[in-house]
C-alpha positions as CSV (number, residue, x, y, z in Angstrom):
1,X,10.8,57.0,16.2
2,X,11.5,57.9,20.0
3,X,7.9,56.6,21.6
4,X,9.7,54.4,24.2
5,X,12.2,57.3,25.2
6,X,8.9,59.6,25.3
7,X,7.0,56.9,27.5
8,X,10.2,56.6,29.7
9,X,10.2,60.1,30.4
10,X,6.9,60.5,31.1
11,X,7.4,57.8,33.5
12,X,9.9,59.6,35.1
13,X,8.4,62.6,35.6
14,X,5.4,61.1,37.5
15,X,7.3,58.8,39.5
16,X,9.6,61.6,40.3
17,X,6.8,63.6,41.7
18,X,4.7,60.8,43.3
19,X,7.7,59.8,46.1
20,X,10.3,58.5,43.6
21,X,11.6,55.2,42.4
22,X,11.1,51.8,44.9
23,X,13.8,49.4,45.3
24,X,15.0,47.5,42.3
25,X,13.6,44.1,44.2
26,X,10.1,46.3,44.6
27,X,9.5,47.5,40.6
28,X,10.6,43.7,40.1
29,X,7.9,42.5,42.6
30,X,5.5,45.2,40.7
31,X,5.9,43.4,37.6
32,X,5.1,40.0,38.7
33,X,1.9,41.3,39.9
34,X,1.2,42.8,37.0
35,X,2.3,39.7,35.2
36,X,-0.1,38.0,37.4
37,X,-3.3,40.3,36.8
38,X,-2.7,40.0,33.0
39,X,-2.2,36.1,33.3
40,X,-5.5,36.2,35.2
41,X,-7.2,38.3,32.4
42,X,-6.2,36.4,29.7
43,X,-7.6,33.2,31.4
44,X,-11.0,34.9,31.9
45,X,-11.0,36.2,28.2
46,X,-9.9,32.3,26.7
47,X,-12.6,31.1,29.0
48,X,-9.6,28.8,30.8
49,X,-11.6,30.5,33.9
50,X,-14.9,31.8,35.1
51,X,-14.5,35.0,36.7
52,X,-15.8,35.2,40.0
53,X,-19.4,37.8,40.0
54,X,-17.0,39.7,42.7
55,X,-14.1,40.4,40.9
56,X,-13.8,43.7,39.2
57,X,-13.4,43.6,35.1
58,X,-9.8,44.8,33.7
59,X,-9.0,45.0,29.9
60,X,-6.4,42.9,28.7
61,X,-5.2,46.5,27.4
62,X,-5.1,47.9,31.0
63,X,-3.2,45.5,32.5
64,X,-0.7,45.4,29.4
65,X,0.3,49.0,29.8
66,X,0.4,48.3,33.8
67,X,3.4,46.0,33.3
68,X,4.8,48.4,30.9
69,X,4.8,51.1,33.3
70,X,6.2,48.7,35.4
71,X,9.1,47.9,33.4
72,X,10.0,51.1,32.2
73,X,10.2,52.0,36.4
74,X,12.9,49.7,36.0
75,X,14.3,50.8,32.7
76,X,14.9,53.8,34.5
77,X,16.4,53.2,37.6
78,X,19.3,51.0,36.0
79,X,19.3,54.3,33.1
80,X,18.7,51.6,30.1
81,X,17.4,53.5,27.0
82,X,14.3,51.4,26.1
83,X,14.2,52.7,22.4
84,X,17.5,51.7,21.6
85,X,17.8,48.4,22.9
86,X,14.3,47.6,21.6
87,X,15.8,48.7,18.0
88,X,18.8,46.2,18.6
89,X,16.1,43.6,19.3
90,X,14.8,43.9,16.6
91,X,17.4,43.4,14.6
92,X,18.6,40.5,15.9
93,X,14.9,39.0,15.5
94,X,14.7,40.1,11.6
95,X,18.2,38.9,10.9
96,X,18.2,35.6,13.0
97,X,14.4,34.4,12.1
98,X,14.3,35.8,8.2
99,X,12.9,32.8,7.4
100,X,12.0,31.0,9.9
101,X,8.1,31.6,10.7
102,X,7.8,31.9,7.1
C-alpha cells in the first residue's frame, strides 16, 4: 500500500500551488504548533483542562492530520519517501518488541 506516498503528493501539489515550501526551520516551527494545539486538545478531552467558553472546539482528529500535513511539508522538502521509511519502522518495531508488550 502507497497511502503515505499518495498523501505526500497531494501535499505537494497544494503547497506547490499555494506559494511553495517555507524554510526547513518554519515547517519545523509549524509542527510544534500543531504539536501544541493537539497537546491542548487532548487536555480538554482528559478533562486535565477546562476549556475556556472563548476558545473555538477542534477534534482531536483535526489537529492530528494538521501535524501530519505538517510533517509530510517536511518529508518533502528533505525528498524522504514517507511510505518506505514508515515500512522499515515497522519492521524494526515487530522484530525488536515480538514479545515485549505481550
Amino acid at each position: 500500500m502507497n497511502s503515505l506516498k499518495i498523501l505526500q503528493n497531494e501535499v505537494d501539489k497544494w503547497i506547490k500551488s499555494h506559494g511553495g515550501y517555507w524554510s526547513p526551520l518554519a515547517m519545523l516551527g509549524a509542527v510544534m504548533e500543531e504539536l501544541g494545539e493537539l497537546s491542548r486538545e487532548i487536555n480538554f478531552r482528559e478533562g486535565f483542562k477546562p476549556k475556556k467558553e472563548n476558545i473555538k472546539k477542534h477534534s482531536i482528529g483535526e489537529e492530528l492530520s494538521d501535524t501530519i500535513f505538517a510533517l509530510i511539508c517536511i518529508a518533502n522538502h528533505y525528498e524522504i519517501d514517507l511510505q518506505e521509511e514508515f515500512n522499515i519502522i515497522l519492521k524494526k518495531y515487530s522484530e525488536r518488541d515480538f514479545n515485549r508488550f505481550r
